[in-house]
mmCIF file as gemmi writes it, N, C-alpha and C atoms, coordinates in Angstrom:
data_model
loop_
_atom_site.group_PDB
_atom_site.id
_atom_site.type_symbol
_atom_site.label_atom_id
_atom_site.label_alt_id
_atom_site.label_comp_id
_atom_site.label_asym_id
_atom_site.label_entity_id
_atom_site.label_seq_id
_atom_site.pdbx_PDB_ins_code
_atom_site.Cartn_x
_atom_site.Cartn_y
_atom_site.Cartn_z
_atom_site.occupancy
_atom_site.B_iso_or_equiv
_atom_site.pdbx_formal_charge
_atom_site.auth_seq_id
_atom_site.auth_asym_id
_atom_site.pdbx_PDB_model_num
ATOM 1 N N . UNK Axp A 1 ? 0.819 -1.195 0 1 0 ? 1 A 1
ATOM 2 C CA . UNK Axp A 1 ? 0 0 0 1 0 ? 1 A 1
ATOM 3 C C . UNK Axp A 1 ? 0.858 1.253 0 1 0 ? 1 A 1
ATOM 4 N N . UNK Axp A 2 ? 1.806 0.951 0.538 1 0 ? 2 A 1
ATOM 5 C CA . UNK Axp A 2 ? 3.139 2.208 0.98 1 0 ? 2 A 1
ATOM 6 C C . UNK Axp A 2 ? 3.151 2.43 -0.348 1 0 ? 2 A 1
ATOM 7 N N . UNK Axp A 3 ? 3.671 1.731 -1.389 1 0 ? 3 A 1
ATOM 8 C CA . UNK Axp A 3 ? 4.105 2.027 -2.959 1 0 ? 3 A 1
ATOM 9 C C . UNK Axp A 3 ? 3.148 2.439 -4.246 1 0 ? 3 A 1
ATOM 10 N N . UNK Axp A 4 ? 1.527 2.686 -3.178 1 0 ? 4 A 1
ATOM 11 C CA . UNK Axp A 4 ? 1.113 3.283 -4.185 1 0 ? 4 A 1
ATOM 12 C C . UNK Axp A 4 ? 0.269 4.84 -4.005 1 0 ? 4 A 1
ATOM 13 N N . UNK Axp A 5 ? -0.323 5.3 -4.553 1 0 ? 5 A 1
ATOM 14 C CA . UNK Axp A 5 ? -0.214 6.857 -4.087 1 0 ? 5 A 1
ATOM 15 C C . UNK Axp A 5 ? -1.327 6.713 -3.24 1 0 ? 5 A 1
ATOM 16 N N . UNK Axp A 6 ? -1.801 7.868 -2.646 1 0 ? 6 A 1
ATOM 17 C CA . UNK Axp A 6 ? -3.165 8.238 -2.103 1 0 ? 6 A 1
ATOM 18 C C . UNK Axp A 6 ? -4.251 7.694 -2.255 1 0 ? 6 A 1
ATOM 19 N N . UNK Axp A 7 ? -4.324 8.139 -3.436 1 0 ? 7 A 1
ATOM 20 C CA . UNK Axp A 7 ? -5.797 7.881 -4.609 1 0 ? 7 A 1
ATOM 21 C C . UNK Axp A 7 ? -5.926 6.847 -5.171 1 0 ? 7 A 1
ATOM 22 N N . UNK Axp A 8 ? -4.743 5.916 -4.552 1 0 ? 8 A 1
ATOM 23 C CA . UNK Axp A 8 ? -4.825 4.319 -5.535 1 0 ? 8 A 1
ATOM 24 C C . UNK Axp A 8 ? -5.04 3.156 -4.589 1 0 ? 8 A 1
ATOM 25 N N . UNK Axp A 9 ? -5.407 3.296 -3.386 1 0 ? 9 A 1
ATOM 26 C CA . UNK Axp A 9 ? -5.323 2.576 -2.089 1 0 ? 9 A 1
ATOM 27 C C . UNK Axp A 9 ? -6.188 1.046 -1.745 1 0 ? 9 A 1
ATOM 28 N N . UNK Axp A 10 ? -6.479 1.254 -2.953 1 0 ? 10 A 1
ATOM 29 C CA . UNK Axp A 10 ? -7.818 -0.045 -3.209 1 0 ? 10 A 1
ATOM 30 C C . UNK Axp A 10 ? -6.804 -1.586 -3.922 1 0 ? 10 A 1
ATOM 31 N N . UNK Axp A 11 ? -6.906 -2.573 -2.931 1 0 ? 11 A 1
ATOM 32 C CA . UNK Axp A 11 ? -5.831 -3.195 -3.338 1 0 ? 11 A 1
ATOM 33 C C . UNK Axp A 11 ? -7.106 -4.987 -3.903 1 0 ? 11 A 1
ATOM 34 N N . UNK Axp A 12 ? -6.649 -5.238 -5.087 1 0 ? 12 A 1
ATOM 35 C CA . UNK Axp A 12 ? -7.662 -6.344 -5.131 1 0 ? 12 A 1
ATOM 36 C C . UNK Axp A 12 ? -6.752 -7.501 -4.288 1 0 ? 12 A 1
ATOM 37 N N . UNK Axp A 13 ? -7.798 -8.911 -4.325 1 0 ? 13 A 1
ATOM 38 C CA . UNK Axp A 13 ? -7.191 -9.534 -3.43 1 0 ? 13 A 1
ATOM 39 C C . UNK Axp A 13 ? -6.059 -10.695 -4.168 1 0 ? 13 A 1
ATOM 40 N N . UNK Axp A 14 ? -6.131 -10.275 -5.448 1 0 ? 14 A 1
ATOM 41 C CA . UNK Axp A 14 ? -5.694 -11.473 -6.492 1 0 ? 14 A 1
ATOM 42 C C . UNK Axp A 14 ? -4.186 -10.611 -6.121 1 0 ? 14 A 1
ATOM 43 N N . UNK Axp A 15 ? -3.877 -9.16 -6.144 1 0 ? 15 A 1
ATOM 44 C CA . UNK Axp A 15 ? -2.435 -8.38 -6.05 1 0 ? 15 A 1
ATOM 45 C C . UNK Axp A 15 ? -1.864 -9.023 -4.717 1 0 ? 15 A 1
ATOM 46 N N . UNK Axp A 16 ? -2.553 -9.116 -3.828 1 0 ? 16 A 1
ATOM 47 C CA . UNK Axp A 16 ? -2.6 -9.041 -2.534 1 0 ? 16 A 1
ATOM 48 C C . UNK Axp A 16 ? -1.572 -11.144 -2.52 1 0 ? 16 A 1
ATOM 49 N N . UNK Axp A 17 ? -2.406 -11.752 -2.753 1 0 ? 17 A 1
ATOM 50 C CA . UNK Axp A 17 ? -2.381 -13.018 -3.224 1 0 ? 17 A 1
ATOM 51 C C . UNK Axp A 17 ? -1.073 -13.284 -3.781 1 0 ? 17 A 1
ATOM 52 N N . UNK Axp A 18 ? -0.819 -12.801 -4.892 1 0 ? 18 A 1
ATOM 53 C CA . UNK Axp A 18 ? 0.789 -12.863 -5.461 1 0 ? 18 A 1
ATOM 54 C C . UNK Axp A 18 ? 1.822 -12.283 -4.834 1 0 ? 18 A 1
ATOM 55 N N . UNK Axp A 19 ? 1.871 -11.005 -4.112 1 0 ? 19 A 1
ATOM 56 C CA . UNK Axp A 19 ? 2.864 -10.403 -3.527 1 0 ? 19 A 1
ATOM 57 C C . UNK Axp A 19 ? 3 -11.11 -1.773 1 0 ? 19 A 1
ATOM 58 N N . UNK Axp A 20 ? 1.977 -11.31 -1.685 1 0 ? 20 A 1
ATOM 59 C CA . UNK Axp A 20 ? 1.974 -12.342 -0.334 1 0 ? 20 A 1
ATOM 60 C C . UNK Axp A 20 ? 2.085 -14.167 -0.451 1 0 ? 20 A 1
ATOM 61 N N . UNK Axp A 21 ? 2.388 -14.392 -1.837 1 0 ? 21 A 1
ATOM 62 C CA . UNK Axp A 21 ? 2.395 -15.597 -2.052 1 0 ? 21 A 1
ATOM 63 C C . UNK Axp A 21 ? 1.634 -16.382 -1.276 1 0 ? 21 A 1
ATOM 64 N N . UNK Axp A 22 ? 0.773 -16.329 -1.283 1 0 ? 22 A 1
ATOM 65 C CA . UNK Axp A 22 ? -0.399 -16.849 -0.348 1 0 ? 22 A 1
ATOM 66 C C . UNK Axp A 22 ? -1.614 -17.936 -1.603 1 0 ? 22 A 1
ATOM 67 N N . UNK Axp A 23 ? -2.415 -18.395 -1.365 1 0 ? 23 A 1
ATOM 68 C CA . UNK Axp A 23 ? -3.506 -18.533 -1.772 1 0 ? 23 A 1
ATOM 69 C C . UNK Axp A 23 ? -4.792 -17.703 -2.01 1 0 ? 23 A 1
ATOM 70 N N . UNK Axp A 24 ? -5.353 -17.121 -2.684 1 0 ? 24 A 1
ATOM 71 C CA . UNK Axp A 24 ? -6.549 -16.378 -2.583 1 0 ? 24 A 1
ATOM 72 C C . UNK Axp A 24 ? -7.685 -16.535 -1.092 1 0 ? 24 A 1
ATOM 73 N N . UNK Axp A 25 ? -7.803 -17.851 -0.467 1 0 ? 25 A 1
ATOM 74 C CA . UNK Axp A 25 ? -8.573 -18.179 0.582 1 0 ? 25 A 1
ATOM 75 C C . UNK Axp A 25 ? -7.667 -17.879 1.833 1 0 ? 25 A 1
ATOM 76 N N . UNK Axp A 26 ? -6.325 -17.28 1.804 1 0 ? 26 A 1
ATOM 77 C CA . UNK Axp A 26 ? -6.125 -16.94 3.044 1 0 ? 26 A 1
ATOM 78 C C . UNK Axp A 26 ? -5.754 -14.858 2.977 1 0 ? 26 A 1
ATOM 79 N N . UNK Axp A 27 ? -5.982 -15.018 1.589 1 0 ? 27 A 1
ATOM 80 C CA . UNK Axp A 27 ? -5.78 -13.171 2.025 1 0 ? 27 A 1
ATOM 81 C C . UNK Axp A 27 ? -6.995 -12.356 2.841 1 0 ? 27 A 1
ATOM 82 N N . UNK Axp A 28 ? -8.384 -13.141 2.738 1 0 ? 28 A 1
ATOM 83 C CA . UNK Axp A 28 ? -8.965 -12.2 4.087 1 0 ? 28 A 1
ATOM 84 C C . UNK Axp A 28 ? -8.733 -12.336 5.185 1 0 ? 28 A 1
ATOM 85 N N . UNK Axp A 29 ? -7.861 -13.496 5.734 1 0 ? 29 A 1
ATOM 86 C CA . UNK Axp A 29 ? -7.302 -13.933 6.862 1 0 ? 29 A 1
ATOM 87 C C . UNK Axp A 29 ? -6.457 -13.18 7.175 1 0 ? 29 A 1
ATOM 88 N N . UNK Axp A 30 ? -5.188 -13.027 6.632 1 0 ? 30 A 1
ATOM 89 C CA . UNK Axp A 30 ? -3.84 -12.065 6.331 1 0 ? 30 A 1
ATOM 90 C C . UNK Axp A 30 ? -4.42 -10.885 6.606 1 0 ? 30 A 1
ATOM 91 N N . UNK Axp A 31 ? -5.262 -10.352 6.068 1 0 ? 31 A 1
ATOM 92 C CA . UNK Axp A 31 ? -6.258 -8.796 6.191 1 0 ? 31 A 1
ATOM 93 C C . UNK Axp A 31 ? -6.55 -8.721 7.375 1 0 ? 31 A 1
ATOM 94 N N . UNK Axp A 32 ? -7.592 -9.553 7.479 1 0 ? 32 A 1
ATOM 95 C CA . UNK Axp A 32 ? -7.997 -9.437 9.151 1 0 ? 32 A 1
ATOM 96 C C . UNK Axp A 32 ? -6.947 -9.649 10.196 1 0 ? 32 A 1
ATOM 97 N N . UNK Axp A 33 ? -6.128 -10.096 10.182 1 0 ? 33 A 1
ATOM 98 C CA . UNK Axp A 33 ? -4.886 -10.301 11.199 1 0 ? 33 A 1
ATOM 99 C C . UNK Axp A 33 ? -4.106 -9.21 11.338 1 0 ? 33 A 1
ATOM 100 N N . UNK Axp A 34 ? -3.903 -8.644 9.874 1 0 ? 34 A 1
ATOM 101 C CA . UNK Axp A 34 ? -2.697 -7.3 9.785 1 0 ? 34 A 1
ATOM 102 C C . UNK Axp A 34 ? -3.63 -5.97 10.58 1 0 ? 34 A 1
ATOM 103 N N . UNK Axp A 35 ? -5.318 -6.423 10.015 1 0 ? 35 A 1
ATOM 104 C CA . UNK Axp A 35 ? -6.059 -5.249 10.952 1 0 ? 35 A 1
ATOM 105 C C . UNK Axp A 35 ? -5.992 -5.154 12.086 1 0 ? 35 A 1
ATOM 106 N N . UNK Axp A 36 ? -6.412 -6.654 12.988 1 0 ? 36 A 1
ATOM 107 C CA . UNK Axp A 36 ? -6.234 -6.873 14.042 1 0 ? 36 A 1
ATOM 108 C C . UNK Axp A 36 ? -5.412 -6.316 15.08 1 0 ? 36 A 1
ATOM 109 N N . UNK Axp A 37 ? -4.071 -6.295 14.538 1 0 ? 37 A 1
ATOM 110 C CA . UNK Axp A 37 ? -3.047 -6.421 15.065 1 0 ? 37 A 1
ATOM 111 C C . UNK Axp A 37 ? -2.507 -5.037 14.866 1 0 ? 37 A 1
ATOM 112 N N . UNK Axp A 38 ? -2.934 -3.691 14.465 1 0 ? 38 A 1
ATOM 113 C CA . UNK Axp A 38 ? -2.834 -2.182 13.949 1 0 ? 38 A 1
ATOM 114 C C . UNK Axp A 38 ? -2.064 -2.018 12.39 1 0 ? 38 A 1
ATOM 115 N N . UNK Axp A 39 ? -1.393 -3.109 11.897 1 0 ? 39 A 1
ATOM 116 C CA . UNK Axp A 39 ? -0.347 -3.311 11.239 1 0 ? 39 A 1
ATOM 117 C C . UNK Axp A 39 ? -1.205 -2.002 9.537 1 0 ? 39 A 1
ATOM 118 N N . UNK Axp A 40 ? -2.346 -2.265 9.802 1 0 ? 40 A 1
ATOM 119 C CA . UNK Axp A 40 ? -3.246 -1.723 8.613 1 0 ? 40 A 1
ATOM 120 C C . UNK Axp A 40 ? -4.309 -1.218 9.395 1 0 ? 40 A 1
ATOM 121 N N . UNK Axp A 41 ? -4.78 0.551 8.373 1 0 ? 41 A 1
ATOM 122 C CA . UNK Axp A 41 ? -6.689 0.208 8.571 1 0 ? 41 A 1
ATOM 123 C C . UNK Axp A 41 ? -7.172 0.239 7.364 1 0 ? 41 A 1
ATOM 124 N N . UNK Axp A 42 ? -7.908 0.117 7.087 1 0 ? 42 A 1
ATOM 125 C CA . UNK Axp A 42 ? -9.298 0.363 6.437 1 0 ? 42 A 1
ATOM 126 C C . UNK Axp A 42 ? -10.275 -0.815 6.378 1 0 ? 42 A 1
ATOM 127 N N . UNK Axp A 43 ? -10.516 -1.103 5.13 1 0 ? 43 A 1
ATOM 128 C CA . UNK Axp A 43 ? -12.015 -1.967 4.941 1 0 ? 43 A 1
ATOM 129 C C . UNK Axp A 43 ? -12.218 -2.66 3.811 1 0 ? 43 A 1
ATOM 130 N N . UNK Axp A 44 ? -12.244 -4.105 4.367 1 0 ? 44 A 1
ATOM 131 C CA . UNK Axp A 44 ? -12.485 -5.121 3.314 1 0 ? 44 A 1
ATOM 132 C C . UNK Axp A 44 ? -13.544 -5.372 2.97 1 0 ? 44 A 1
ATOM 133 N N . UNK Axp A 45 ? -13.807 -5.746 1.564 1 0 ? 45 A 1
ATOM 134 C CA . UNK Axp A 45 ? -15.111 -5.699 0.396 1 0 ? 45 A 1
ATOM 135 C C . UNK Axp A 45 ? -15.355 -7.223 -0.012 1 0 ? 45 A 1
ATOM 136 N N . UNK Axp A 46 ? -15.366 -8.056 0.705 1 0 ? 46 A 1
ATOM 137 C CA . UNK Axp A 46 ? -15.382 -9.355 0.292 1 0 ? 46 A 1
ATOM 138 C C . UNK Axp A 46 ? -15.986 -9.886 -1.198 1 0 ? 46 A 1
ATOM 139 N N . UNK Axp A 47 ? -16.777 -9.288 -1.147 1 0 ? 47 A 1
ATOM 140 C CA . UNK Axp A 47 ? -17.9 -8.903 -2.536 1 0 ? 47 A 1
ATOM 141 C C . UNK Axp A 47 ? -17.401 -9.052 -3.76 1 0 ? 47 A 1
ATOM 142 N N . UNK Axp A 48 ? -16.661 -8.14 -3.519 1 0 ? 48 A 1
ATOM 143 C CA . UNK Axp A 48 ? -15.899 -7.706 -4.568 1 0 ? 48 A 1
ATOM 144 C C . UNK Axp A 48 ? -14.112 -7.898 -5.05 1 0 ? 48 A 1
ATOM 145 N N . UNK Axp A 49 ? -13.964 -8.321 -3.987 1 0 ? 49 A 1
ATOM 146 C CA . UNK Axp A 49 ? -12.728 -9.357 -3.27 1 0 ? 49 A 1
ATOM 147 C C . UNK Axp A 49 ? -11.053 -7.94 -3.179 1 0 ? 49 A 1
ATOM 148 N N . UNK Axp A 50 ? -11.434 -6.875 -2.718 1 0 ? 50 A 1
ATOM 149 C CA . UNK Axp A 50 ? -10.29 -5.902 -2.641 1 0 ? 50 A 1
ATOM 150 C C . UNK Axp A 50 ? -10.374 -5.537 -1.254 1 0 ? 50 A 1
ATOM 151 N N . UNK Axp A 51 ? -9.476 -4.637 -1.087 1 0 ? 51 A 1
ATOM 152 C CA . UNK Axp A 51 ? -9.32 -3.997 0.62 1 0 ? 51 A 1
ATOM 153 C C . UNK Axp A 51 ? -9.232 -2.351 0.305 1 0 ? 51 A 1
ATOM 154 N N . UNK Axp A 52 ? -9.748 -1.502 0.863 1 0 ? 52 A 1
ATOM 155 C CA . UNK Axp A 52 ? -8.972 -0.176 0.862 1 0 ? 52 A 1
ATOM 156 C C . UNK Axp A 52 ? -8.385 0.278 2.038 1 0 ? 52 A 1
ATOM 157 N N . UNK Axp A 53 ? -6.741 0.412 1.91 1 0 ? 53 A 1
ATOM 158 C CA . UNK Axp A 53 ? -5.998 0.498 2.785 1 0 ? 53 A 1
ATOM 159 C C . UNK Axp A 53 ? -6.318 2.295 2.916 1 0 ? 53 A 1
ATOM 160 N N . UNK Axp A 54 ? -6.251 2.847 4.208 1 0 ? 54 A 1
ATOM 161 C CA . UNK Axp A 54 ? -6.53 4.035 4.75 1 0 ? 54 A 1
ATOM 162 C C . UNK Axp A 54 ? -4.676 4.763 5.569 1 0 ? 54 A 1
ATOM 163 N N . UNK Axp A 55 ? -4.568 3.446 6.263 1 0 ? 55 A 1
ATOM 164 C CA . UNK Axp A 55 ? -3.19 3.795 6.819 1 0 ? 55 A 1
ATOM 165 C C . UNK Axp A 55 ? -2.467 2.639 7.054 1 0 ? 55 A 1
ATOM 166 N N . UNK Axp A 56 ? -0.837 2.499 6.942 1 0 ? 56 A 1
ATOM 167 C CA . UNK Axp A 56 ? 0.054 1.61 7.337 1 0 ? 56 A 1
ATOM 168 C C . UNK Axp A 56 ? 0.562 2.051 8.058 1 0 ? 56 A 1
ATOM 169 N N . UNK Axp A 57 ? 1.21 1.296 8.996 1 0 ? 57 A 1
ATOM 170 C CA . UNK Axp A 57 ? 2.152 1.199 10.589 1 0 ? 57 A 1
ATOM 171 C C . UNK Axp A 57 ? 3.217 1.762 9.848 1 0 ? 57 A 1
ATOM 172 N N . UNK Axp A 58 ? 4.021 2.836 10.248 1 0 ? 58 A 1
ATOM 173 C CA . UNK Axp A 58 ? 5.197 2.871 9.96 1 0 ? 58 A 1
ATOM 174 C C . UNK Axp A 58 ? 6.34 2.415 9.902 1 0 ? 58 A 1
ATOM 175 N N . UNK Axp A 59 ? 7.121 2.619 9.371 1 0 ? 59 A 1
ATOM 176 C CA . UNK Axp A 59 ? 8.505 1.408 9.694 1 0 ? 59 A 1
ATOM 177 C C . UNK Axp A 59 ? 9.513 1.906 9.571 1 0 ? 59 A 1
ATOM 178 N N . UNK Axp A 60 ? 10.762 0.902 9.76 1 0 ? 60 A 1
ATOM 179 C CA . UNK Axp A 60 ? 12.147 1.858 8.976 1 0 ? 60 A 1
ATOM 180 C C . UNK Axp A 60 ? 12.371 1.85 7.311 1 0 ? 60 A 1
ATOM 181 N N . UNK Axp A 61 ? 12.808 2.585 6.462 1 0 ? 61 A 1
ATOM 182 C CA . UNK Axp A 61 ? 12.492 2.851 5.686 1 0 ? 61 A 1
ATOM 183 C C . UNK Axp A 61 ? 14.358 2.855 4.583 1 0 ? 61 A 1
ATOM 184 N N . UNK Axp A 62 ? 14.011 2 3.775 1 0 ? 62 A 1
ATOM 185 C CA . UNK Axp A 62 ? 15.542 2.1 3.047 1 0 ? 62 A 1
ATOM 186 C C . UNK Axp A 62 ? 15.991 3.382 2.468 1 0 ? 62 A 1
ATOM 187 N N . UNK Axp A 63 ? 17.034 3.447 1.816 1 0 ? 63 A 1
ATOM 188 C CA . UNK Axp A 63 ? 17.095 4.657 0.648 1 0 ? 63 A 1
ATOM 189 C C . UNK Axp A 63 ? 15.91 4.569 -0.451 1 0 ? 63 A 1
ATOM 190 N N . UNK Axp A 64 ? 15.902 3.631 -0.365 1 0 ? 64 A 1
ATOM 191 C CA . UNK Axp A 64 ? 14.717 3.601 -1.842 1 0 ? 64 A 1
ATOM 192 C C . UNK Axp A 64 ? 13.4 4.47 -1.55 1 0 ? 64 A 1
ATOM 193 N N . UNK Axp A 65 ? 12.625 3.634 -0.443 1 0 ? 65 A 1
ATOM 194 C CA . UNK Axp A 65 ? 11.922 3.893 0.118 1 0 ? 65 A 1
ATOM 195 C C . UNK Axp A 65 ? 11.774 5.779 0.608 1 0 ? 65 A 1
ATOM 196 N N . UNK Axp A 66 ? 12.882 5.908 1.071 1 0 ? 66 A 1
ATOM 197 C CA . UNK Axp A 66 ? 13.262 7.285 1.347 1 0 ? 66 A 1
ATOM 198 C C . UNK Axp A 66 ? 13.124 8.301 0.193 1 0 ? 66 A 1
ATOM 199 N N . UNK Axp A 67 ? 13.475 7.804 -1.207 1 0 ? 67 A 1
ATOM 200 C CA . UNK Axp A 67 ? 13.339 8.742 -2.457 1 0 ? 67 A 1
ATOM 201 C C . UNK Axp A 67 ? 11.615 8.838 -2.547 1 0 ? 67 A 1
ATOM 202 N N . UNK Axp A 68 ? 11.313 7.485 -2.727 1 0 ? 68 A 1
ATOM 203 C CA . UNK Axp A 68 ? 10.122 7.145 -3.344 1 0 ? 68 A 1
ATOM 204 C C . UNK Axp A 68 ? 8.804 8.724 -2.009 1 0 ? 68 A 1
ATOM 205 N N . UNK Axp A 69 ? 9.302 8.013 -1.209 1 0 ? 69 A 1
ATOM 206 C CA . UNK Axp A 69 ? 8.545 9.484 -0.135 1 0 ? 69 A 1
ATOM 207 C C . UNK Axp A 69 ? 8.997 10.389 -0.33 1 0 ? 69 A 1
ATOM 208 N N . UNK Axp A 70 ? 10.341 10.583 -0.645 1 0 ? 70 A 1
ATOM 209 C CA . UNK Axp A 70 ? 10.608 12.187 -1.096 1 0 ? 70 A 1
ATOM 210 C C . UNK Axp A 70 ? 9.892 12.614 -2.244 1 0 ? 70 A 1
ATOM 211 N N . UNK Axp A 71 ? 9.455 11.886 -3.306 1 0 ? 71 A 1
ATOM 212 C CA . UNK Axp A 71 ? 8.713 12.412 -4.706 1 0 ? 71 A 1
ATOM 213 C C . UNK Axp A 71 ? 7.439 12.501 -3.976 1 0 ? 71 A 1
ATOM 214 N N . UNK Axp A 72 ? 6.674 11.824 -3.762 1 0 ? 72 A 1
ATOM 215 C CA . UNK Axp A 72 ? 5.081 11.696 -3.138 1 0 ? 72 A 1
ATOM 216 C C . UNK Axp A 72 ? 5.466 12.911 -2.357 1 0 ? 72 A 1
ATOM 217 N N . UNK Axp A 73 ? 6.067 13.201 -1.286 1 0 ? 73 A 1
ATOM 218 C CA . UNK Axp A 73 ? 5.894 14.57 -0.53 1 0 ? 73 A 1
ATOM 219 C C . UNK Axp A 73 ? 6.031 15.824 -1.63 1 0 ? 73 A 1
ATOM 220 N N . UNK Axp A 74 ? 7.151 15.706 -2.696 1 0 ? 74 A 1
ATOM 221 C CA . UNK Axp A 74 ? 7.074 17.079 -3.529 1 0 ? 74 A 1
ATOM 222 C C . UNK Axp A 74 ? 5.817 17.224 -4.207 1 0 ? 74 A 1
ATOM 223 N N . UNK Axp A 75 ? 5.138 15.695 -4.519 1 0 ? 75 A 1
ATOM 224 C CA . UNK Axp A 75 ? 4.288 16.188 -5.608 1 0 ? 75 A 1
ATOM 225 C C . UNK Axp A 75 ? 2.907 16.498 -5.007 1 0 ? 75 A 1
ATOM 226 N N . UNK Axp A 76 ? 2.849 16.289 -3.367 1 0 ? 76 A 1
ATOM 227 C CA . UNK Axp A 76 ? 1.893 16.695 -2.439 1 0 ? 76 A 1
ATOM 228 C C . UNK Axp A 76 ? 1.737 18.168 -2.542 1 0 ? 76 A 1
ATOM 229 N N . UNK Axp A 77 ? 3.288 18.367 -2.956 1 0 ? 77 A 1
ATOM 230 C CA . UNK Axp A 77 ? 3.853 20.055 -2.12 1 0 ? 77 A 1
ATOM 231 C C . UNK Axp A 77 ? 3.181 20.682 -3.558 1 0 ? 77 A 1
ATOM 232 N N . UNK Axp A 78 ? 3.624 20.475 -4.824 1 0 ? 78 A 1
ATOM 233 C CA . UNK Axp A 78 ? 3.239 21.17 -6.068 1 0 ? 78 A 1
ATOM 234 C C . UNK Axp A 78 ? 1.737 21.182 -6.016 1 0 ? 78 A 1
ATOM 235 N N . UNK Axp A 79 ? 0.933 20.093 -5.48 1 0 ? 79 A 1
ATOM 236 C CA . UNK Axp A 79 ? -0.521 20.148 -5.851 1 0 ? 79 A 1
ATOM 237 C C . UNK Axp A 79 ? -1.086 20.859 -5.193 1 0 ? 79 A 1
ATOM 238 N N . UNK Axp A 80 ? -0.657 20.915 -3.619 1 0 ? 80 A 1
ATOM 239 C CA . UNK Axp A 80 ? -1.259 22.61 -2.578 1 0 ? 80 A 1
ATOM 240 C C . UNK Axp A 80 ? -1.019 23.508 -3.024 1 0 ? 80 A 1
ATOM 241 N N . UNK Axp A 81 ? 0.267 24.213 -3.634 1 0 ? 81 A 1
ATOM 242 C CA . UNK Axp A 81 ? 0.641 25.486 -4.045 1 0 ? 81 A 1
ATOM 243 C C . UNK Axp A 81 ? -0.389 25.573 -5.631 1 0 ? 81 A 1
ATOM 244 N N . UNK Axp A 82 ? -0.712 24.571 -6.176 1 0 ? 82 A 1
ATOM 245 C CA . UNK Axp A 82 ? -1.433 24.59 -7.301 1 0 ? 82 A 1
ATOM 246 C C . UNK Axp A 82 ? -2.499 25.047 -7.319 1 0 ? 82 A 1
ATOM 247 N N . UNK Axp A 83 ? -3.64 24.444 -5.764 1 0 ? 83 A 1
ATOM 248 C CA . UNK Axp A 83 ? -4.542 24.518 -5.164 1 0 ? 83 A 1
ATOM 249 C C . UNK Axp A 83 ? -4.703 26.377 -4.782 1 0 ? 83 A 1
ATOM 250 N N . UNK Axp A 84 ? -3.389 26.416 -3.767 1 0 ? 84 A 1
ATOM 251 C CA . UNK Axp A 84 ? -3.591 27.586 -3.596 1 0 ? 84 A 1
ATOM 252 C C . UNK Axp A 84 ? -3.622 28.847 -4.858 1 0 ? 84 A 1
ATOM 253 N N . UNK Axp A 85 ? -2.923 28.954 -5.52 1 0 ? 85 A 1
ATOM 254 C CA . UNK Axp A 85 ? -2.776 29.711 -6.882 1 0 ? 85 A 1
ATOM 255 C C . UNK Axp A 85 ? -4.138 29.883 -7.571 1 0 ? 85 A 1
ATOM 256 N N . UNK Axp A 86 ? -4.86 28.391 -7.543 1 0 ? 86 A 1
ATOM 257 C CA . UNK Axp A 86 ? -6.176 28.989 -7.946 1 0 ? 86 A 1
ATOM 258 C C . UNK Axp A 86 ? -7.149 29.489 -6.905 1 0 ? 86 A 1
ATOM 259 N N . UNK Axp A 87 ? -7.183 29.214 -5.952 1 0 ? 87 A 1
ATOM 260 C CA . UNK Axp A 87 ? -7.735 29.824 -4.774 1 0 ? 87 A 1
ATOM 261 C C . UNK Axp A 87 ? -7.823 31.199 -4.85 1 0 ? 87 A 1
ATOM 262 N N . UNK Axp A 88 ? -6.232 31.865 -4.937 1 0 ? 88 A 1
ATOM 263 C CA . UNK Axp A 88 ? -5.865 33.067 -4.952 1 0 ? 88 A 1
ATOM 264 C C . UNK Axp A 88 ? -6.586 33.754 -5.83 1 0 ? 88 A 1
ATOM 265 N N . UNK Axp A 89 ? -6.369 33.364 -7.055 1 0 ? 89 A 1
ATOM 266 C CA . UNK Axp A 89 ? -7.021 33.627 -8.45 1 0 ? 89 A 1
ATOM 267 C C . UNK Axp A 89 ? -8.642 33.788 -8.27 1 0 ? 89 A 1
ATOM 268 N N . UNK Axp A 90 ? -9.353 33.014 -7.596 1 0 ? 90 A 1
ATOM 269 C CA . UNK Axp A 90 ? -10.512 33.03 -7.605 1 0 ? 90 A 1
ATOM 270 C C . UNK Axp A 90 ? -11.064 33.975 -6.794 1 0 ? 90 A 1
ATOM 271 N N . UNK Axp A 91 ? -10.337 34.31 -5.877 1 0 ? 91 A 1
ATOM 272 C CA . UNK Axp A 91 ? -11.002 35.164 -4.842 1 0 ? 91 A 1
ATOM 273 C C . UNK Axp A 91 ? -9.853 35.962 -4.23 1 0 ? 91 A 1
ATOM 274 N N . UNK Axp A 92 ? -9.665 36.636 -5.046 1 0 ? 92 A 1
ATOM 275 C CA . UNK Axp A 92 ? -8.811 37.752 -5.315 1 0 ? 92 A 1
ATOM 276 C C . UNK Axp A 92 ? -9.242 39.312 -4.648 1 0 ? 92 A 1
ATOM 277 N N . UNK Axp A 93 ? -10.606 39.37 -4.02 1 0 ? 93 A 1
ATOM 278 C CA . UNK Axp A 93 ? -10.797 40.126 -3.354 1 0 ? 93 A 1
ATOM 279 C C . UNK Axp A 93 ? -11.169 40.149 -1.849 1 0 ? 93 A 1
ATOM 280 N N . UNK Axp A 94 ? -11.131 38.365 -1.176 1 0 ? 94 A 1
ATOM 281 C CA . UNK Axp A 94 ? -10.68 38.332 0.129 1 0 ? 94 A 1
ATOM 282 C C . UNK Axp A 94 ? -9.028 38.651 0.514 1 0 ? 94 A 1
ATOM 283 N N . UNK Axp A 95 ? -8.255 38.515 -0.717 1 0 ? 95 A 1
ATOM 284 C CA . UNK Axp A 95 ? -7.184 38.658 -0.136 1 0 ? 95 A 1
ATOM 285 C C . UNK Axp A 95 ? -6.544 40.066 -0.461 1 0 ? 95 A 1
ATOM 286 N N . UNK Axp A 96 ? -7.023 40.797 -0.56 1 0 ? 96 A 1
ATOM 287 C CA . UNK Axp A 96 ? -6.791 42.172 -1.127 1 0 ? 96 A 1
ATOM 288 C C . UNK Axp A 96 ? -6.653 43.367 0.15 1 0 ? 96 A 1
């Protein structure tokens, strides 16, 4: 979930399955345990057979890992100042 952005947090259970080398019949198990246990939150869709992860436990974190959060934080940083710019733009006479 760490490796994918914000907006992409919906993990099916077949991804889940291969990267956990698991069987398909034990990834709601794996789910419910990692919930259990704080390791994850959000909410599994059995239905539909995905999870949407909300938050992961933190950890220690390699160099890799370390870049990969350094881009996600800049491109956090460009999309507020983006946000704000049109903000500004729009209402240009609260801030006057």
């Amino acid at each position: 979930a760490f490796e994918r952005s914000p907006n992409d947090r919906i993990i099916s259970f077949d991804a889940i399955s291969q990267r956990c080398i698991c069987t398909l019949d034990q990834v709601e198990w794996i789910l419910m345990r990692a919930l259990s246990l704080g390791l994850i939150k959000g909410k599994i869709d059995e239905v539909s057979k995905n999870v949407q992860i909300t938050w992961v436990q933190p950890r220690v974190l390699d160099m890799q890992q370390l870049q990969l959060l350094h881009q996600q934080v800049g491109s956090w940083t460009d999309k507020v100042k983006q946000s704000l710019i049109t903000i500004e733009d729009q209402t240009t006479e609260l801030f006057a």
